[in-house]
BADONU-468139 format. One record per residue: x, y negated, z of N, C-alpha, C in turn; residue number from 1; residue in three letters. Coordinates in pm, whole numbers, plus 50000, padded with zeros to 5 digits. Layout:
<pts>
  neast  nnorth    nup  caeast  canorth   caup  ceast  cnorth    cup  resi  resn
      X       Y      Z       X        Y      Z      X       Y      Z   NUM   ALA
...
</pts>
This chain:
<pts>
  neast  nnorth    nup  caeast  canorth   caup  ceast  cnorth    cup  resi  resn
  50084   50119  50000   50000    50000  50000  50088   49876  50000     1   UNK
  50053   49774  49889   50111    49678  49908  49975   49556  49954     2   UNK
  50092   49459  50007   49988    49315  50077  50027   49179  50122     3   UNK
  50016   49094  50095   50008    48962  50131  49958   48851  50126     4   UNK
  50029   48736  50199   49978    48620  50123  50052   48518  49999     5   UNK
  49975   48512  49909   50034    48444  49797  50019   48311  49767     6   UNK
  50091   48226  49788   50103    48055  49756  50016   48007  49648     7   UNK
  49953   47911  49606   49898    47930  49424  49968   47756  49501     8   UNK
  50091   47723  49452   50138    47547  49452  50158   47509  49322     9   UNK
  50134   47347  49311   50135    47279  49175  50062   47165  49222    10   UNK
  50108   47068  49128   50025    46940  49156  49874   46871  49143    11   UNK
  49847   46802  49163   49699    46815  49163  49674   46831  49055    12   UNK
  49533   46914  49025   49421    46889  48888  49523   47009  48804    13   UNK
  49629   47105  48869   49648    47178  48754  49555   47312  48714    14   UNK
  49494   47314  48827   49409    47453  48817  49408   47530  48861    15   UNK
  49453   47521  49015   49477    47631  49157  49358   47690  49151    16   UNK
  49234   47577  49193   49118    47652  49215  49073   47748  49151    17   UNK
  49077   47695  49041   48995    47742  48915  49073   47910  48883    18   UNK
  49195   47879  48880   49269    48025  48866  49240   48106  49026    19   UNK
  49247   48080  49127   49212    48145  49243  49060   48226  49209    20   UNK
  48946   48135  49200   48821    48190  49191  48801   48284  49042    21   UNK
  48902   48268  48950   48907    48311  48831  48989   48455  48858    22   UNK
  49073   48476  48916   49127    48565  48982  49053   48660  49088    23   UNK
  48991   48619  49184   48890    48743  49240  48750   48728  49215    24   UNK
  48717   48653  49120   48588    48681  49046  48480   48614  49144    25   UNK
  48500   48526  49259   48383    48473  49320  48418   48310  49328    26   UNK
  48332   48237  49366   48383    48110  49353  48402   48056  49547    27   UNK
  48533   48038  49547   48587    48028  49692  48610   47873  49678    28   UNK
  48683   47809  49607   48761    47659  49607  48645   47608  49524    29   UNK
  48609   47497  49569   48529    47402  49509  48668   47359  49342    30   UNK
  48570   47331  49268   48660    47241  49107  48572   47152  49068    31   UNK
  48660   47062  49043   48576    46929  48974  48756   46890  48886    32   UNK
  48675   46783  48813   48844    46764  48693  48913   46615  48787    33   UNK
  48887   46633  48929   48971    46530  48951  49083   46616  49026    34   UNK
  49172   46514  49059   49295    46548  49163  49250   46571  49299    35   UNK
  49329   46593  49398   49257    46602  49552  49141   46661  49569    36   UNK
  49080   46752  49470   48975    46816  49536  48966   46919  49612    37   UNK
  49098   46977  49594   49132    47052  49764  49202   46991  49896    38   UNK
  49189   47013  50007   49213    46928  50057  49274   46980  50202    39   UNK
  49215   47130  50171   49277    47227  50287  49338   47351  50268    40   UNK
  49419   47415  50300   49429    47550  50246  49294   47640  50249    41   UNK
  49290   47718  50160   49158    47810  50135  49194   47940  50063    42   UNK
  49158   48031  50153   49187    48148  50132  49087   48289  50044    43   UNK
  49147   48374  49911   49081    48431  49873  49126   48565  49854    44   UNK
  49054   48639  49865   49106    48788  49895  49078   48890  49813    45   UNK
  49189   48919  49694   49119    49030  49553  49195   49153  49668    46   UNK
  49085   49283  49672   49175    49400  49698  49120   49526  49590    47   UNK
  49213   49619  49574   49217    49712  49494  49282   49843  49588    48   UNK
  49276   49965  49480   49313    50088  49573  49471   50068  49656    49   UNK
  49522   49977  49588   49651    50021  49620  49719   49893  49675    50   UNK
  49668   49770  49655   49695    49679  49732  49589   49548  49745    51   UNK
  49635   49441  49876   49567    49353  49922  49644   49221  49887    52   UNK
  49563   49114  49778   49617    48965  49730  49524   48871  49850    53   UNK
  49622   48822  49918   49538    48744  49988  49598   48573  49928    54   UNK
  49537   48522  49846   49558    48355  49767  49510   48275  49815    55   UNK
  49591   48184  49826   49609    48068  49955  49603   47921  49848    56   UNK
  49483   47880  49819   49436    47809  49749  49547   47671  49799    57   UNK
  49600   47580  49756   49706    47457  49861  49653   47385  49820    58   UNK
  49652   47274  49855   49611    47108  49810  49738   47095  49694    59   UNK
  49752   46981  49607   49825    46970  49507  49911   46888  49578    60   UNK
  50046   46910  49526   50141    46864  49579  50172   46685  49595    61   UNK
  50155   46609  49691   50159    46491  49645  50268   46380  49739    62   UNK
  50319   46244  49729   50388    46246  49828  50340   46168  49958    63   UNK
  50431   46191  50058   50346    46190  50185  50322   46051  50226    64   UNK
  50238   46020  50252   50175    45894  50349  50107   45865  50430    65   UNK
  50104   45783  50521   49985    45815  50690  49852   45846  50632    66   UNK
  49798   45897  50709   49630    45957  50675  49590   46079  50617    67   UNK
  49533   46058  50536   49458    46205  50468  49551   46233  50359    68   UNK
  49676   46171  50313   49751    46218  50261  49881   46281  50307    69   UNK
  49933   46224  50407   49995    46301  50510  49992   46422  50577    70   UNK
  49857   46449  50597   49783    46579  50606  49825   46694  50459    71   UNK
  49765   46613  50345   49780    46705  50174  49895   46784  50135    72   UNK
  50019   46640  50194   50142    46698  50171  50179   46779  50283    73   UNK
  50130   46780  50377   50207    46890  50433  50088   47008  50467    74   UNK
  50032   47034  50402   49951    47129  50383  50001   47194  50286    75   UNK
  50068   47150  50191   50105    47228  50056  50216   47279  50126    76   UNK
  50328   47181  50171   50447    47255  50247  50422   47367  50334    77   UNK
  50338   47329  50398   50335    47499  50493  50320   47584  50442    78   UNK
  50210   47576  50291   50159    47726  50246  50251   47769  50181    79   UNK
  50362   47664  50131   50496    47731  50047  50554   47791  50151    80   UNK
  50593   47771  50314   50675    47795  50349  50595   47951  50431    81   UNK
  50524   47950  50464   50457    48043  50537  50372   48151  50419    82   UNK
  50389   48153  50305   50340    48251  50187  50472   48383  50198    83   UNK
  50416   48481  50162   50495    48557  50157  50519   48583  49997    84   UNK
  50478   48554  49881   50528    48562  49736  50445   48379  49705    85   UNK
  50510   48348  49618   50454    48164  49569  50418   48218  49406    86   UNK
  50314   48150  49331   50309    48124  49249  50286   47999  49187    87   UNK
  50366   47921  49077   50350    47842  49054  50307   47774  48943    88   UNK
  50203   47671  48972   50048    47672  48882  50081   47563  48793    89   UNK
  50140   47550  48659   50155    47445  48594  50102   47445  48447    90   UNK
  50036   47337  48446   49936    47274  48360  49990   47230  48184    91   UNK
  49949   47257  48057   49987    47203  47955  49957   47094  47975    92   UNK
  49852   46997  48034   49809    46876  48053  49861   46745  48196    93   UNK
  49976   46829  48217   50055    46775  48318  50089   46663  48270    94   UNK
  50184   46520  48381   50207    46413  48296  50376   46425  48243    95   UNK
  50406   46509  48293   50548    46514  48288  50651   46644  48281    96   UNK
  50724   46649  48176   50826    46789  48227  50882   46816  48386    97   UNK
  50930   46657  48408   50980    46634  48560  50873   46689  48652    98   UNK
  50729   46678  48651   50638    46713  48776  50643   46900  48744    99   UNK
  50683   46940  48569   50653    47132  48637  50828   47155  48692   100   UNK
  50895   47055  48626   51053    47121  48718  51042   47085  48861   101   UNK
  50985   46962  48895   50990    46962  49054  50877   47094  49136   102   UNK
  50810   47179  49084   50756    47256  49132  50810   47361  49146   103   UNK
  50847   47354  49029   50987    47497  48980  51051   47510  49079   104   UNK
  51132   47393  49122   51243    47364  49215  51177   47420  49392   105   UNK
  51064   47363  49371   51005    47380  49547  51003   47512  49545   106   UNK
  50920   47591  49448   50890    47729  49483  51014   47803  49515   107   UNK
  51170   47754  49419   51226    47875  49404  51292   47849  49519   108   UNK
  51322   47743  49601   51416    47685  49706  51393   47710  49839   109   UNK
  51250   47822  49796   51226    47899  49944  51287   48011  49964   110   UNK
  51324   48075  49783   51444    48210  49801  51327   48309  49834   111   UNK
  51180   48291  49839   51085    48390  49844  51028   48492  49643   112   UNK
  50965   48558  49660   50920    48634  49555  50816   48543  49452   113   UNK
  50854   48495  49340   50770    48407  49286  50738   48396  49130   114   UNK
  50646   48359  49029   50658    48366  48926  50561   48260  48867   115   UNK
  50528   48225  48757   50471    48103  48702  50302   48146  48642   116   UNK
  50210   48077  48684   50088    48094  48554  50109   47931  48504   117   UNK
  50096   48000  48381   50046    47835  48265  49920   47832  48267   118   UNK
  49861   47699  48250   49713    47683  48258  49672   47615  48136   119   UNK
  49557   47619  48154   49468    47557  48027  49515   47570  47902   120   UNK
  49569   47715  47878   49629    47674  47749  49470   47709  47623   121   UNK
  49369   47630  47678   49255    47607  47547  49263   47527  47533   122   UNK
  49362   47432  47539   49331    47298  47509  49430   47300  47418   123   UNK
  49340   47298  47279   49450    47344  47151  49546   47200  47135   124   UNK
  49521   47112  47149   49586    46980  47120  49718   46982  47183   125   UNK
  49732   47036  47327   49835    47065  47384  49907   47211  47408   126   UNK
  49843   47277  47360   49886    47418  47341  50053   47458  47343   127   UNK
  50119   47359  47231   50241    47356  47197  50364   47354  47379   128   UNK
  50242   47316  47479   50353    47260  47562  50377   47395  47668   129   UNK
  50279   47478  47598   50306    47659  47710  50441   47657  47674   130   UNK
  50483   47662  47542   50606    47693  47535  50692   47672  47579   131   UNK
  50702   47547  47593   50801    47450  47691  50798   47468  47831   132   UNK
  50650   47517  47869   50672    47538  48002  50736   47670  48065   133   UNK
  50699   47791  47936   50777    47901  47966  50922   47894  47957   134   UNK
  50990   47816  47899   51102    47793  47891  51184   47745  48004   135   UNK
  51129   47659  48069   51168    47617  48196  51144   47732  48298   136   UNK
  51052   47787  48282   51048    47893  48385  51149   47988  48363   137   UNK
  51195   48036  48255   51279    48098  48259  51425   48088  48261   138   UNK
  51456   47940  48237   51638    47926  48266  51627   47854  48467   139   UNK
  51478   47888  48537   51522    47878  48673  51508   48039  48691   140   UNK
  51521   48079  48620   51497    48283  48670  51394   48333  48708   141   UNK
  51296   48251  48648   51174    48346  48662  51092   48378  48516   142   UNK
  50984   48408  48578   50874    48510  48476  50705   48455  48480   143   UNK
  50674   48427  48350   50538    48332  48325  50434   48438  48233   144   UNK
  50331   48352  48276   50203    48411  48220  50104   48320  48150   145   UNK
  50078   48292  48065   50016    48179  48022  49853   48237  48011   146   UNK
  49790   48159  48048   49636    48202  48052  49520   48070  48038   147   UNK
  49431   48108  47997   49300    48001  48025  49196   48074  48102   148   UNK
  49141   48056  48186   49027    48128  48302  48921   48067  48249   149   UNK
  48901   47948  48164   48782    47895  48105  48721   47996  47986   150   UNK
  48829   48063  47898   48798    48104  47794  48686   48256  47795   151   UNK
  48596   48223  47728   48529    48378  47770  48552   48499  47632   152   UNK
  48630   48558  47645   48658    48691  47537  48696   48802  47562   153   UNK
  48795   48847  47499   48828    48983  47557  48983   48971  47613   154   UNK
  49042   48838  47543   49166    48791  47645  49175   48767  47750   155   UNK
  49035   48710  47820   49037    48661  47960  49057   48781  48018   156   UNK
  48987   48857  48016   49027    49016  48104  49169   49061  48119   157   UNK
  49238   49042  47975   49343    49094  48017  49444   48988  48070   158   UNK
  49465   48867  48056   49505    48773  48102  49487   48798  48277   159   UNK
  49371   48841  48301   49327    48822  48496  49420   48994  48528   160   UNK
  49445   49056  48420   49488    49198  48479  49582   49168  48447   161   UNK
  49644   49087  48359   49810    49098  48362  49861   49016  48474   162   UNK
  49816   48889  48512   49894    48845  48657  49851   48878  48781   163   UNK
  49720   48938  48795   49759    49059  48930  49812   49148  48927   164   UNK
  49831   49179  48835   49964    49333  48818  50106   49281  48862   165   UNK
  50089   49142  48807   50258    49063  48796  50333   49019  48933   166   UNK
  50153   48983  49028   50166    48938  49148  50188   49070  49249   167   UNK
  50107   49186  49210   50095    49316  49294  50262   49320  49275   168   UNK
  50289   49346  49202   50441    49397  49172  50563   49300  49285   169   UNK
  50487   49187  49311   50599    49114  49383  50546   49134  49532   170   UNK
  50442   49199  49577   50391    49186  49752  50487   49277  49838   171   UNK
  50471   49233  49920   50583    49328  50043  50466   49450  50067   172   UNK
  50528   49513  50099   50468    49705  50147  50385   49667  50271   173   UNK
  50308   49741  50324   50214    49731  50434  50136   49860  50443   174   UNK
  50160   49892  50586   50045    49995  50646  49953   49979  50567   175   UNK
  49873   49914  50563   49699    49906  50571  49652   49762  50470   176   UNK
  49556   49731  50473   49477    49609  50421  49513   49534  50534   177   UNK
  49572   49382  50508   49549    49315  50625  49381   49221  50673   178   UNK
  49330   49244  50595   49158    49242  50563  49092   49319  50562   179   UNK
  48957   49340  50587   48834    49425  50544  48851   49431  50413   180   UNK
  48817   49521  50317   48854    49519  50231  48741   49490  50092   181   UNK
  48599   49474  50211   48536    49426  50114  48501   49254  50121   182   UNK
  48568   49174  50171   48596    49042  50249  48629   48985  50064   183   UNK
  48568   48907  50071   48659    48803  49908  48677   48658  49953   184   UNK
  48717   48644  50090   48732    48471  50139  48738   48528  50300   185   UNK
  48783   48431  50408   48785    48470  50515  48714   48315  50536   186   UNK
  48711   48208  50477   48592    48109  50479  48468   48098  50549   187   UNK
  48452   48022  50661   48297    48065  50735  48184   48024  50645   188   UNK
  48068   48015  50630   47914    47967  50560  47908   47814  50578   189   UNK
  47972   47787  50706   47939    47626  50756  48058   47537  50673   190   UNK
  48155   47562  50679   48263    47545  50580  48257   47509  50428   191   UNK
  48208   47659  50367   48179    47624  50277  48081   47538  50179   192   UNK
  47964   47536  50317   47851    47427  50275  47895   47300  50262   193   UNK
  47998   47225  50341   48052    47125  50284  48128   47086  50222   194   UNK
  48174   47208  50197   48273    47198  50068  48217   47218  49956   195   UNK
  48070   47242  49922   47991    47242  49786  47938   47137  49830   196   UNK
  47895   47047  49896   47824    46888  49896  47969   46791  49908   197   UNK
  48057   46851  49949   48159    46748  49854  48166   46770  49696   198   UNK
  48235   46918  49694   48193    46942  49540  48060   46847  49452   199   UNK
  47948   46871  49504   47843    46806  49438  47896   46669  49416   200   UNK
  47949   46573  49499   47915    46471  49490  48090   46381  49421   201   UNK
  48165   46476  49450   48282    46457  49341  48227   46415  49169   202   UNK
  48128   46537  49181   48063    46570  49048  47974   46440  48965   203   UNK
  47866   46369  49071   47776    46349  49035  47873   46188  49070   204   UNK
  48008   46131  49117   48044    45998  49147  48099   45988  49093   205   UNK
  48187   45831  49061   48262    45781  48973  48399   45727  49033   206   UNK
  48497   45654  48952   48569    45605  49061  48624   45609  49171   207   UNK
  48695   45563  49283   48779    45565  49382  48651   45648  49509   208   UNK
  48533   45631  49440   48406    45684  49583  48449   45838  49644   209   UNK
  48450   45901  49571   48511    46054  49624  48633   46069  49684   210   UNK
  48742   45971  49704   48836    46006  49773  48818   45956  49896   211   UNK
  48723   45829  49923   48702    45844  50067  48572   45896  50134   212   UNK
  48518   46012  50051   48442    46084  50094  48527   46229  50166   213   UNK
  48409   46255  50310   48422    46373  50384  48279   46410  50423   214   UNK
  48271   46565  50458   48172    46577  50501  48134   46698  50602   215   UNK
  48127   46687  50700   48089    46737  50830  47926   46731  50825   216   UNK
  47922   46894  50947   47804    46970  51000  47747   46902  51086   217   UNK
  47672   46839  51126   47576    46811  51211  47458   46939  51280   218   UNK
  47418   47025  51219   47360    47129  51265  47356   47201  51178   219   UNK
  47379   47334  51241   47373    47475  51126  47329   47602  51227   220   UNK
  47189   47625  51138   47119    47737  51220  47125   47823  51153   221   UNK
  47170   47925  51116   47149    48054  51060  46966   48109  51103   222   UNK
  46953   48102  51215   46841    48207  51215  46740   48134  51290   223   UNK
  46760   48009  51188   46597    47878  51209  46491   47989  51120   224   UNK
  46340   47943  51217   46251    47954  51119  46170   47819  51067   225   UNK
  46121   47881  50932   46152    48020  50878  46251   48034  50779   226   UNK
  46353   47919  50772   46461    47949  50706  46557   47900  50755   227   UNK
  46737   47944  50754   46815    47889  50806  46849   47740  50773   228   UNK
  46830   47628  50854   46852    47472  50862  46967   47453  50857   229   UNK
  47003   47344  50809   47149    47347  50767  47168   47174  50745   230   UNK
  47176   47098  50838   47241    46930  50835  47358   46916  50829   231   UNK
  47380   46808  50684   47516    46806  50676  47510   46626  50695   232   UNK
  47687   46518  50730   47688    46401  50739  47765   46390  50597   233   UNK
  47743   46278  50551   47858    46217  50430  47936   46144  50492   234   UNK
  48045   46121  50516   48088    46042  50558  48193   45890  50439   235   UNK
  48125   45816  50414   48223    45716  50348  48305   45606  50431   236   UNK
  48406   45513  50368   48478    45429  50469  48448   45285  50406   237   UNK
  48346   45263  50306   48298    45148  50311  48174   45120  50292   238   UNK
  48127   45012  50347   47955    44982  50338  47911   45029  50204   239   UNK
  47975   44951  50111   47868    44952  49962  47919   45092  49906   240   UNK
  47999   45191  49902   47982    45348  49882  47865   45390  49968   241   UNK
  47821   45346  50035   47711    45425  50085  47566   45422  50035   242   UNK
  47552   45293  49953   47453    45260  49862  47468   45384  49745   243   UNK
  47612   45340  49663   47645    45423  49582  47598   45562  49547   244   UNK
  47579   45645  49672   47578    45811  49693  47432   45800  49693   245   UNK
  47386   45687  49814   47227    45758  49777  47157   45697  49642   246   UNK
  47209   45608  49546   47134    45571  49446  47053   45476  49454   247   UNK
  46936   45473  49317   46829    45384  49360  46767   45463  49374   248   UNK
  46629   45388  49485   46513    45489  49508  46537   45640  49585   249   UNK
  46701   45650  49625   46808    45785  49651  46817   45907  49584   250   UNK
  46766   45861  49427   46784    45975  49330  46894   46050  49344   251   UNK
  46984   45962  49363   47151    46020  49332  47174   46119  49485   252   UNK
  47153   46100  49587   47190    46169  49705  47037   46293  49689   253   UNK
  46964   46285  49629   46843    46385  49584  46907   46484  49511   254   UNK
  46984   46420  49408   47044    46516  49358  47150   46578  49407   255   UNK
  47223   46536  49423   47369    46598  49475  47282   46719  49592   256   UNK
  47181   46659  49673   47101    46767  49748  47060   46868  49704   257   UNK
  46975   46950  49576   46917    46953  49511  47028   47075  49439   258   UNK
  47158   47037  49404   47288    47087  49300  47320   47170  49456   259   UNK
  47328   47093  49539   47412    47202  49697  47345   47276  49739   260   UNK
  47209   47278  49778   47111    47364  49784  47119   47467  49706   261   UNK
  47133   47481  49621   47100    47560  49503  47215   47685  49497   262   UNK
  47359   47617  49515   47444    47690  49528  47448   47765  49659   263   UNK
  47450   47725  49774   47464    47782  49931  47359   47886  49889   264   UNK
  47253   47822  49848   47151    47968  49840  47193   48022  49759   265   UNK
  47193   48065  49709   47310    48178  49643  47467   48259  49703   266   UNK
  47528   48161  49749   47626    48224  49826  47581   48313  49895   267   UNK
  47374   48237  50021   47358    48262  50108  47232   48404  50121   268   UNK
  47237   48413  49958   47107    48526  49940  46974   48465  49976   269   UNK
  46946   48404  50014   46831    48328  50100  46769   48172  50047   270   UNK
  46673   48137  50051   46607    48000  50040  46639   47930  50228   271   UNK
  46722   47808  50228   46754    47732  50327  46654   47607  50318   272   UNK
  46703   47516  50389   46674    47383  50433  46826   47282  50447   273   UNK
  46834   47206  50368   46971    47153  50330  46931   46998  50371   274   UNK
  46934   46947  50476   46935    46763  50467  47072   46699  50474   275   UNK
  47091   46641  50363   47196    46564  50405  47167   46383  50462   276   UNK
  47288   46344  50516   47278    46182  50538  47390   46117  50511   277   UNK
  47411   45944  50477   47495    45921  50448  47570   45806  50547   278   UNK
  47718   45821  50593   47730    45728  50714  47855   45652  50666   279   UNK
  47887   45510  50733   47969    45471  50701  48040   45459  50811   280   UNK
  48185   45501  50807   48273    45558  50930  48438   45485  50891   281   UNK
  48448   45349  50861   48553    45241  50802  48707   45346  50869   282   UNK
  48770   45336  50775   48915    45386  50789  48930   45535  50794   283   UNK
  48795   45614  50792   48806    45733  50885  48936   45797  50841   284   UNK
  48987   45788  50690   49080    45847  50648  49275   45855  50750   285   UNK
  49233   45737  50835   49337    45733  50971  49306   45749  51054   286   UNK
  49151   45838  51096   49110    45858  51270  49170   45999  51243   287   UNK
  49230   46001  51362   49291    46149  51415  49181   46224  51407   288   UNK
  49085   46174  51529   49014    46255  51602  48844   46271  51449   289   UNK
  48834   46239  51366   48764    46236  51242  48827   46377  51159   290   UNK
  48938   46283  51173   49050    46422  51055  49035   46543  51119   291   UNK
  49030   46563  51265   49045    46711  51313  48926   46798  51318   292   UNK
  48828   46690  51328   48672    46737  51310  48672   46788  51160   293   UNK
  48712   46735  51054   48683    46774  50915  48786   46901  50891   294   UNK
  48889   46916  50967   49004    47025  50982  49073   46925  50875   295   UNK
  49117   46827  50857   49258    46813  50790  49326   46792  50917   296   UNK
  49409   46871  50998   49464    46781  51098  49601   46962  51157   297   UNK
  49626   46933  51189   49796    47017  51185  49791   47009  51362   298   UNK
  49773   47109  51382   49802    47131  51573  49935   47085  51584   299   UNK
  50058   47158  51502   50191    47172  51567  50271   47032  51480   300   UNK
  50191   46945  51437   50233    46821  51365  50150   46701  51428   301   UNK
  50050   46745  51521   49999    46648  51619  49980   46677  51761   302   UNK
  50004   46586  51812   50035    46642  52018  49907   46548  52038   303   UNK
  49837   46434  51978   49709    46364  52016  49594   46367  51951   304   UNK
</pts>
């Protein structure tokens, strides 16, 4: 039996998520086509007869500054440093050769088990730049896979079986599953509900509004009647984003309701009760005690 945990690092918007949930076939990481839409590590779990991938979804690599970015970057650092194999996720639609060599560089400078997926290569316009990116992967000594998880044919299949084979091949040996083995996320329900009403509302906003959006539980009943209740807060950091989300007339926060609902029930097998609200909470992106409630916040990187 082989088993571990596997890094998926790269900079934002290259396609962690999308290859993670594309990889064990359920949708664990929220995707939207901006940057920062992960924001925590998130964990997904493909197992098979013979071994256990446990993929450690990272925030995109970015550099560090007080607040909720300070948190990003060193969220990505830990999962490089605490992964037991890294893979590294680089994009034909990247802005720069320099941003896939500086990834190149992080992964391999841990001296851990590691290898490359290329992404998006459907985007025929840029197609030309897999090449280039396999190239770099290979004069730092490693080994690439170029794939699109968007594409639906008979390549996508083998594309998803050739880099879990590529990744199985690099896991350390293990007794047992370090998971249940029918587990595809170790993610709680409450968790993920706000991480699809962020999702939603990434989706349905424009502009700078989604990056100072968060969103926390206010109440979550599993076993309300006659259906499980489920209050979520929005949280924004300026007055007029809060207009923004609910719309006119609050079409726009109807909807984004409406798109989250829809999904949880489904995750949740069940018809719920989904209210959301929208609050304005100025700076929250520098309250400690905000950040730790939403979990961006690092025990052994904060003593207050």
């Amino acid at each position: 039996m082989k088993a571990g945990f596997v890094g998926l690092i790269g900079m934002p918007n290259a396609g962690k998520s999308t290859l993670m949930n594309f990889l064990i076939q359920e949708k664990v990481s929220i995707v939207t086509p901006r940057p920062q839409t992960t924001r925590r590590r998130v964990h997904g779990i493909w197992t098979s007869k013979d071994a256990q991938i446990i993929f450690v979804d990272a925030p995109g690599v970015v550099t560090a500054r007080p607040g909720l970015f300070e948190f990003l970057a060193n969220e990505a650092q830990d999962v490089a440093r605490e992964s037991d194999v890294l893979v590294a996720v680089l994009s034909v639609d990247q802005r720069s050769k320099e941003e896939a060599e500086a990834i190149l560089e992080m992964v391999k400078k841990t001296n851990k088990p590691w290898m490359a997926v290329i992404t998006k290569t459907d985007l025929d316009s840029l197609a030309h730049r897999a090449l280039i990116l396999q190239d770099l992967v290979t004069k730092m000594g490693g080994k690439s896979i170029s794939i699109s998880s968007t594409r639906k044919d008979s390549f996508q299949t083998e594309d998803r079986k050739a880099v879990l084979e590529a990744i199985e091949a690099l896991l350390p040996e293990s007794a047992a599953p370090l998971y249940d083995s029918e587990l595809y996320t170790t993610e709680n329900m409450k968790d993920l509900a706000c991480e699809i009403v962020r999702e939603k509302c990434f989706l349905n906003l424009k502009d700078e509004v989604p990056y100072s959006i968060g969103v926390r539980t206010i109440e979550f009943k599993e076993d309300a009647d006659p259906v499980p209740k489920i209050n979520l807060e929005i949280l924004v950091s300026k007055e007029n984003h809060k207009g923004i989300i609910i719309g006119k007339g609050g079409l726009l926060l109807k909807k984004i309701g409406q798109e989250s609902r829809a999904e949880i029930e489904k995750i949740m097998g069940q018809k719920i009760f989904l209210g959301l609200k929208v609050s304005v909470r100025e700076g929250w992106t520098d309250n400690k005690r905000i950040m730790k409630e939403l979990g961006y916040f690092h025990e052994s990187r904060n003593n207050n």
